[in-house]
Backbone as a ProteinNet text record, in pm:
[ID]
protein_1_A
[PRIMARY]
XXXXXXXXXXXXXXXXXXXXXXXXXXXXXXXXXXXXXXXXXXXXXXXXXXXXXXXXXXXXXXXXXXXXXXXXXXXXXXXXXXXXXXXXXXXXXXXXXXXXXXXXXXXX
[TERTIARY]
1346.8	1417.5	1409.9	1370.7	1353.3	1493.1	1511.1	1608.6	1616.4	1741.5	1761.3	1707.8	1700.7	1601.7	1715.1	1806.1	1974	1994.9	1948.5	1978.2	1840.1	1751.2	1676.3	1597.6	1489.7	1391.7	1543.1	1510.3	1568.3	1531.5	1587.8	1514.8	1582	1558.8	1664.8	1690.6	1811	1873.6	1779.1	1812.2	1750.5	1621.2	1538.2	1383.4	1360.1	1443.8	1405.2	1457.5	1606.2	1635.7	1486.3	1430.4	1353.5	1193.6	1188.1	1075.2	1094.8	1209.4	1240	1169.5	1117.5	1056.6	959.9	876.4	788.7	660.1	554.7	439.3	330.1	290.3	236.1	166.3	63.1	-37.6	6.7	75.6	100	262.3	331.2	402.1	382.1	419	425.1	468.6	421.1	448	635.5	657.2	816.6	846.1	903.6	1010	1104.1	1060.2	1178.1	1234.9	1304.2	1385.5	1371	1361.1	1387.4	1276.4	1259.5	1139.4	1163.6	1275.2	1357.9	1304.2	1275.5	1242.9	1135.6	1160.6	1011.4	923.5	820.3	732.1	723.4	779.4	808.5	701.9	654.2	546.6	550.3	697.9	692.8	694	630.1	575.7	466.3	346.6	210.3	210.2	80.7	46.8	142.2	264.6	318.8	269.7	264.4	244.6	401.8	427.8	569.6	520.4	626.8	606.7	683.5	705.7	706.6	731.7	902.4	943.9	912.2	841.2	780.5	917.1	971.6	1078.3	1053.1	958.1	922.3	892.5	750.1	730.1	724.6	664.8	635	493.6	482.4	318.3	309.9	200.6	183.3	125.3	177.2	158.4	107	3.1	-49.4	-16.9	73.2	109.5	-18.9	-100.5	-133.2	-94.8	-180.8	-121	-103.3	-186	-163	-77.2	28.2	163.2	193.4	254.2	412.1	425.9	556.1	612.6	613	570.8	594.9	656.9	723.9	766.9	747.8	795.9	666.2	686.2	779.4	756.1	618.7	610.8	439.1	321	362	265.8	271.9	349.5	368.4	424.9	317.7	311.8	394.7	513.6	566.1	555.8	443.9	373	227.9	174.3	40.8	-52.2	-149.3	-201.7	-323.6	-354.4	-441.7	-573.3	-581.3	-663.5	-597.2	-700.6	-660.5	-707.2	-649.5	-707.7	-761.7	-791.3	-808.5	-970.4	-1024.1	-1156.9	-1238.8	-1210.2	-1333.3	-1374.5	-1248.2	-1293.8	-1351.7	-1322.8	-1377.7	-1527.8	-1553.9	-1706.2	-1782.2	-1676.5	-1767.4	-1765.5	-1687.6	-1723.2	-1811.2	-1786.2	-1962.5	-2094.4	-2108.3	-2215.9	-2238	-2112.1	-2149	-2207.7	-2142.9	-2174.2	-2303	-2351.4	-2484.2	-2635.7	-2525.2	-2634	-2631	-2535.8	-2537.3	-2649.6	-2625.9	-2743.3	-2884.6	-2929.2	-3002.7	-3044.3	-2987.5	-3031	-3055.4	-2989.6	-2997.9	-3146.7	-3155.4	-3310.3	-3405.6	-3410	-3529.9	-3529.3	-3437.8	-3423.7	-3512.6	-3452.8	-3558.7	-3693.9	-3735	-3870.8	-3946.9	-3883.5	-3936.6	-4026.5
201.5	323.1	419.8	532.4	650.8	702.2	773.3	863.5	964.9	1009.3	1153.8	1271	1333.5	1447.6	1543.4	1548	1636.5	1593.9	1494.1	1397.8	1473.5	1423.4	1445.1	1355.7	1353.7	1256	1184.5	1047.9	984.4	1027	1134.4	1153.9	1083.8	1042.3	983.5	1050.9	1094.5	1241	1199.7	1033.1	979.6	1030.2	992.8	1021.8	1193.1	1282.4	1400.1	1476.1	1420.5	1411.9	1409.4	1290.7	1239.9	1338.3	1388.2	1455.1	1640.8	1690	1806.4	1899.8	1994.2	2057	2020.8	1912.2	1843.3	1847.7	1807.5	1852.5	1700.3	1691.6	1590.2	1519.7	1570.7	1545.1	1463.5	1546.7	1506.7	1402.8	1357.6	1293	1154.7	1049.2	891.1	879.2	731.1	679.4	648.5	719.8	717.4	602.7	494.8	388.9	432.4	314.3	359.4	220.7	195.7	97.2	127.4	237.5	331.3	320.8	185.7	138.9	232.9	305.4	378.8	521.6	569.5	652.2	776.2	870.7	964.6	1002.9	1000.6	1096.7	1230	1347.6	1452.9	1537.6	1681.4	1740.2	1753.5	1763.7	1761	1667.3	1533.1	1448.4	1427.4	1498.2	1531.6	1488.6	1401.7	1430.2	1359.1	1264.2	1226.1	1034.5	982	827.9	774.8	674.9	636.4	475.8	431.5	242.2	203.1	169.5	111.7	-35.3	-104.3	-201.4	-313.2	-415.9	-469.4	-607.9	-620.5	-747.4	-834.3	-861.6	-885.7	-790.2	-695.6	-580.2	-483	-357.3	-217.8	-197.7	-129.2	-167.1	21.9	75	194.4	242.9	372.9	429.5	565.4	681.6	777.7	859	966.6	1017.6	1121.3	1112.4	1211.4	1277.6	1363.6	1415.8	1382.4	1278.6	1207.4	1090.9	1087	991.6	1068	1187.1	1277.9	1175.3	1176.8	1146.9	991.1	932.1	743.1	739.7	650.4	553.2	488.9	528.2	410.4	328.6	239.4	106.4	74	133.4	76.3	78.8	147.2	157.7	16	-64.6	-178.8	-304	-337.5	-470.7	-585	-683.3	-793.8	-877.1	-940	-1049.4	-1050.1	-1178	-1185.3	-1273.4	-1216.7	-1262.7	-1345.3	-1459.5	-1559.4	-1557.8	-1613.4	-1621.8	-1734.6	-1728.4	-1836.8	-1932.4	-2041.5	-2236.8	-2281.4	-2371.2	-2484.2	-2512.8	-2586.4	-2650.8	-2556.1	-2437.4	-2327.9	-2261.6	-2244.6	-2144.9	-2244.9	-2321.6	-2459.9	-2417.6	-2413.2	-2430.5	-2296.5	-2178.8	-2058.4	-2051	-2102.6	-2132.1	-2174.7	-2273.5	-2377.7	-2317.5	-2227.3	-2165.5	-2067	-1990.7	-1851.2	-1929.1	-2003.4	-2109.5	-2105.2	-2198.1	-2229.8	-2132.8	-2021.6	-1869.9	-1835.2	-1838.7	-1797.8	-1875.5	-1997.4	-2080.9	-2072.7	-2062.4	-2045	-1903.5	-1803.3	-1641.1	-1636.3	-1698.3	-1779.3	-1833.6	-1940.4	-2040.5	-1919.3	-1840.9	-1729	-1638.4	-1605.6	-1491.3	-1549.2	-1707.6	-1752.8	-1809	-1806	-1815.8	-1695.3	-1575.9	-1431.2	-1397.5
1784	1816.8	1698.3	1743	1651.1	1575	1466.3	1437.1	1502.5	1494.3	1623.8	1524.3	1620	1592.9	1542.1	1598.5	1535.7	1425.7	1322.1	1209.9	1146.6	1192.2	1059.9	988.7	989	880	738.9	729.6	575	475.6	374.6	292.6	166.9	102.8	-13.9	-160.7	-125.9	-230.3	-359.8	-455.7	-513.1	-545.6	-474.1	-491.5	-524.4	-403.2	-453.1	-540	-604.4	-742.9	-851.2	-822	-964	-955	-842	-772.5	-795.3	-811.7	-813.1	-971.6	-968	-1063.1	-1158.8	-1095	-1201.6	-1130.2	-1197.7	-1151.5	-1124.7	-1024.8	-984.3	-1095.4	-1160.1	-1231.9	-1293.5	-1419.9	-1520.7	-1537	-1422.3	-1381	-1363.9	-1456.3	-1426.1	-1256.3	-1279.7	-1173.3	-1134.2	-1036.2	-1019.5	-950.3	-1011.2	-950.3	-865.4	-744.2	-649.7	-509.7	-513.6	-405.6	-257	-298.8	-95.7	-45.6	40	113.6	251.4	317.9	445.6	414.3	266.9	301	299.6	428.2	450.5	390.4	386.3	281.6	332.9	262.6	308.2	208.8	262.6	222.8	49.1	-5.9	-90.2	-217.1	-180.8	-206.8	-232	-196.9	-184.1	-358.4	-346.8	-509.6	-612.9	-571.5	-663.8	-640.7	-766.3	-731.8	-727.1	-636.5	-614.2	-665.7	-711.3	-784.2	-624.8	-531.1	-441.6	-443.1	-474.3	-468	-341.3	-361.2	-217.3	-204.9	-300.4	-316.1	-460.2	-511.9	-616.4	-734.2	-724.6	-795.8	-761.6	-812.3	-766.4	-749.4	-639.4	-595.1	-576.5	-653.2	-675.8	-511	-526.7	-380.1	-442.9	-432.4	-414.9	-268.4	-276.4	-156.1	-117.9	17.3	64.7	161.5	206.6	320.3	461.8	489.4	590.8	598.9	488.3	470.7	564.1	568.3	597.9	698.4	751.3	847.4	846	746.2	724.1	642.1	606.3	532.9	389.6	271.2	127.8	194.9	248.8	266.3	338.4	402.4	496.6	383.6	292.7	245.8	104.5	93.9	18.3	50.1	121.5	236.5	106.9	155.4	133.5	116.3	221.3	238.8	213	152.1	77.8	220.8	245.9	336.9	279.7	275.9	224.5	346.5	387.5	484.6	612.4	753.1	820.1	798.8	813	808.9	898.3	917.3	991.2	1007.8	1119	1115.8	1141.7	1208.8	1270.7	1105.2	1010.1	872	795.6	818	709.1	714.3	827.7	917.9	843	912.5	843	671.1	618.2	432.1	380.4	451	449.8	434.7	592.5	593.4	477.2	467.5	398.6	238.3	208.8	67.5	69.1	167.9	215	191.9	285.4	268.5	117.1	48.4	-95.9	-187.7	-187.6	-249.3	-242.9	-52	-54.7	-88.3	-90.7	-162.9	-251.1	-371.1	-521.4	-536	-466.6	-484	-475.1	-340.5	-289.4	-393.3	-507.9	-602.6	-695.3	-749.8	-873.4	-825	-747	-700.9	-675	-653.1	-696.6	-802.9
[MASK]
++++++++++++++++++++++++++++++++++++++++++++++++++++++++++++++++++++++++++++++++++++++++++++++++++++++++++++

């Protein structure tokens, strides 16, 4: 469910506190907690440190943020790969292909 439109995008006083009269460029990376809130136009150009639960994971705002979230943009969870007997299988091969690319290089 969306926010009402009579309300208004989340903007977090916070952030545009630390964001107000400074200039992208030459501006560190701004620490910030507020995974809720918007990236609003005047955000463009600033890097946000983006708290994921552990660290701050740097975010570069463009212009095709507006209207999301930092949080989307500093995933939580570490995605490893999938298991089981089918990846086993494709490791193997790709291994396989590697070696033999190796052998065909020093016989060049």
């Amino acid at each position: 469910m969306t926010r009402s439109l009579k309300k208004g995008p989340y903007l977090d006083p916070r952030v545009l506190k630390k964001i107000a009269g400074k200039d992208p460029m030459e501006t560190p990376s701004i620490k910030t907690w507020s995974r809720a809130c918007v990236i609003s136009p005047e955000m463009v150009g600033f890097t946000f440190g983006v708290h994921n639960g552990r660290k701050h994971i740097d975010v570069l705002v463009s212009e095709d943020m507006i209207g999301h979230r930092l949080g989307e943009f500093s995933p939580t969870r570490t995605f490893y790969r999938h298991g089981g007997k089918m990846q086993k299988e494709l490791d193997q091969k790709a291994k396989q292909q590697e070696i033999d690319a190796a052998k065909a290089a020093r016989t060049v």
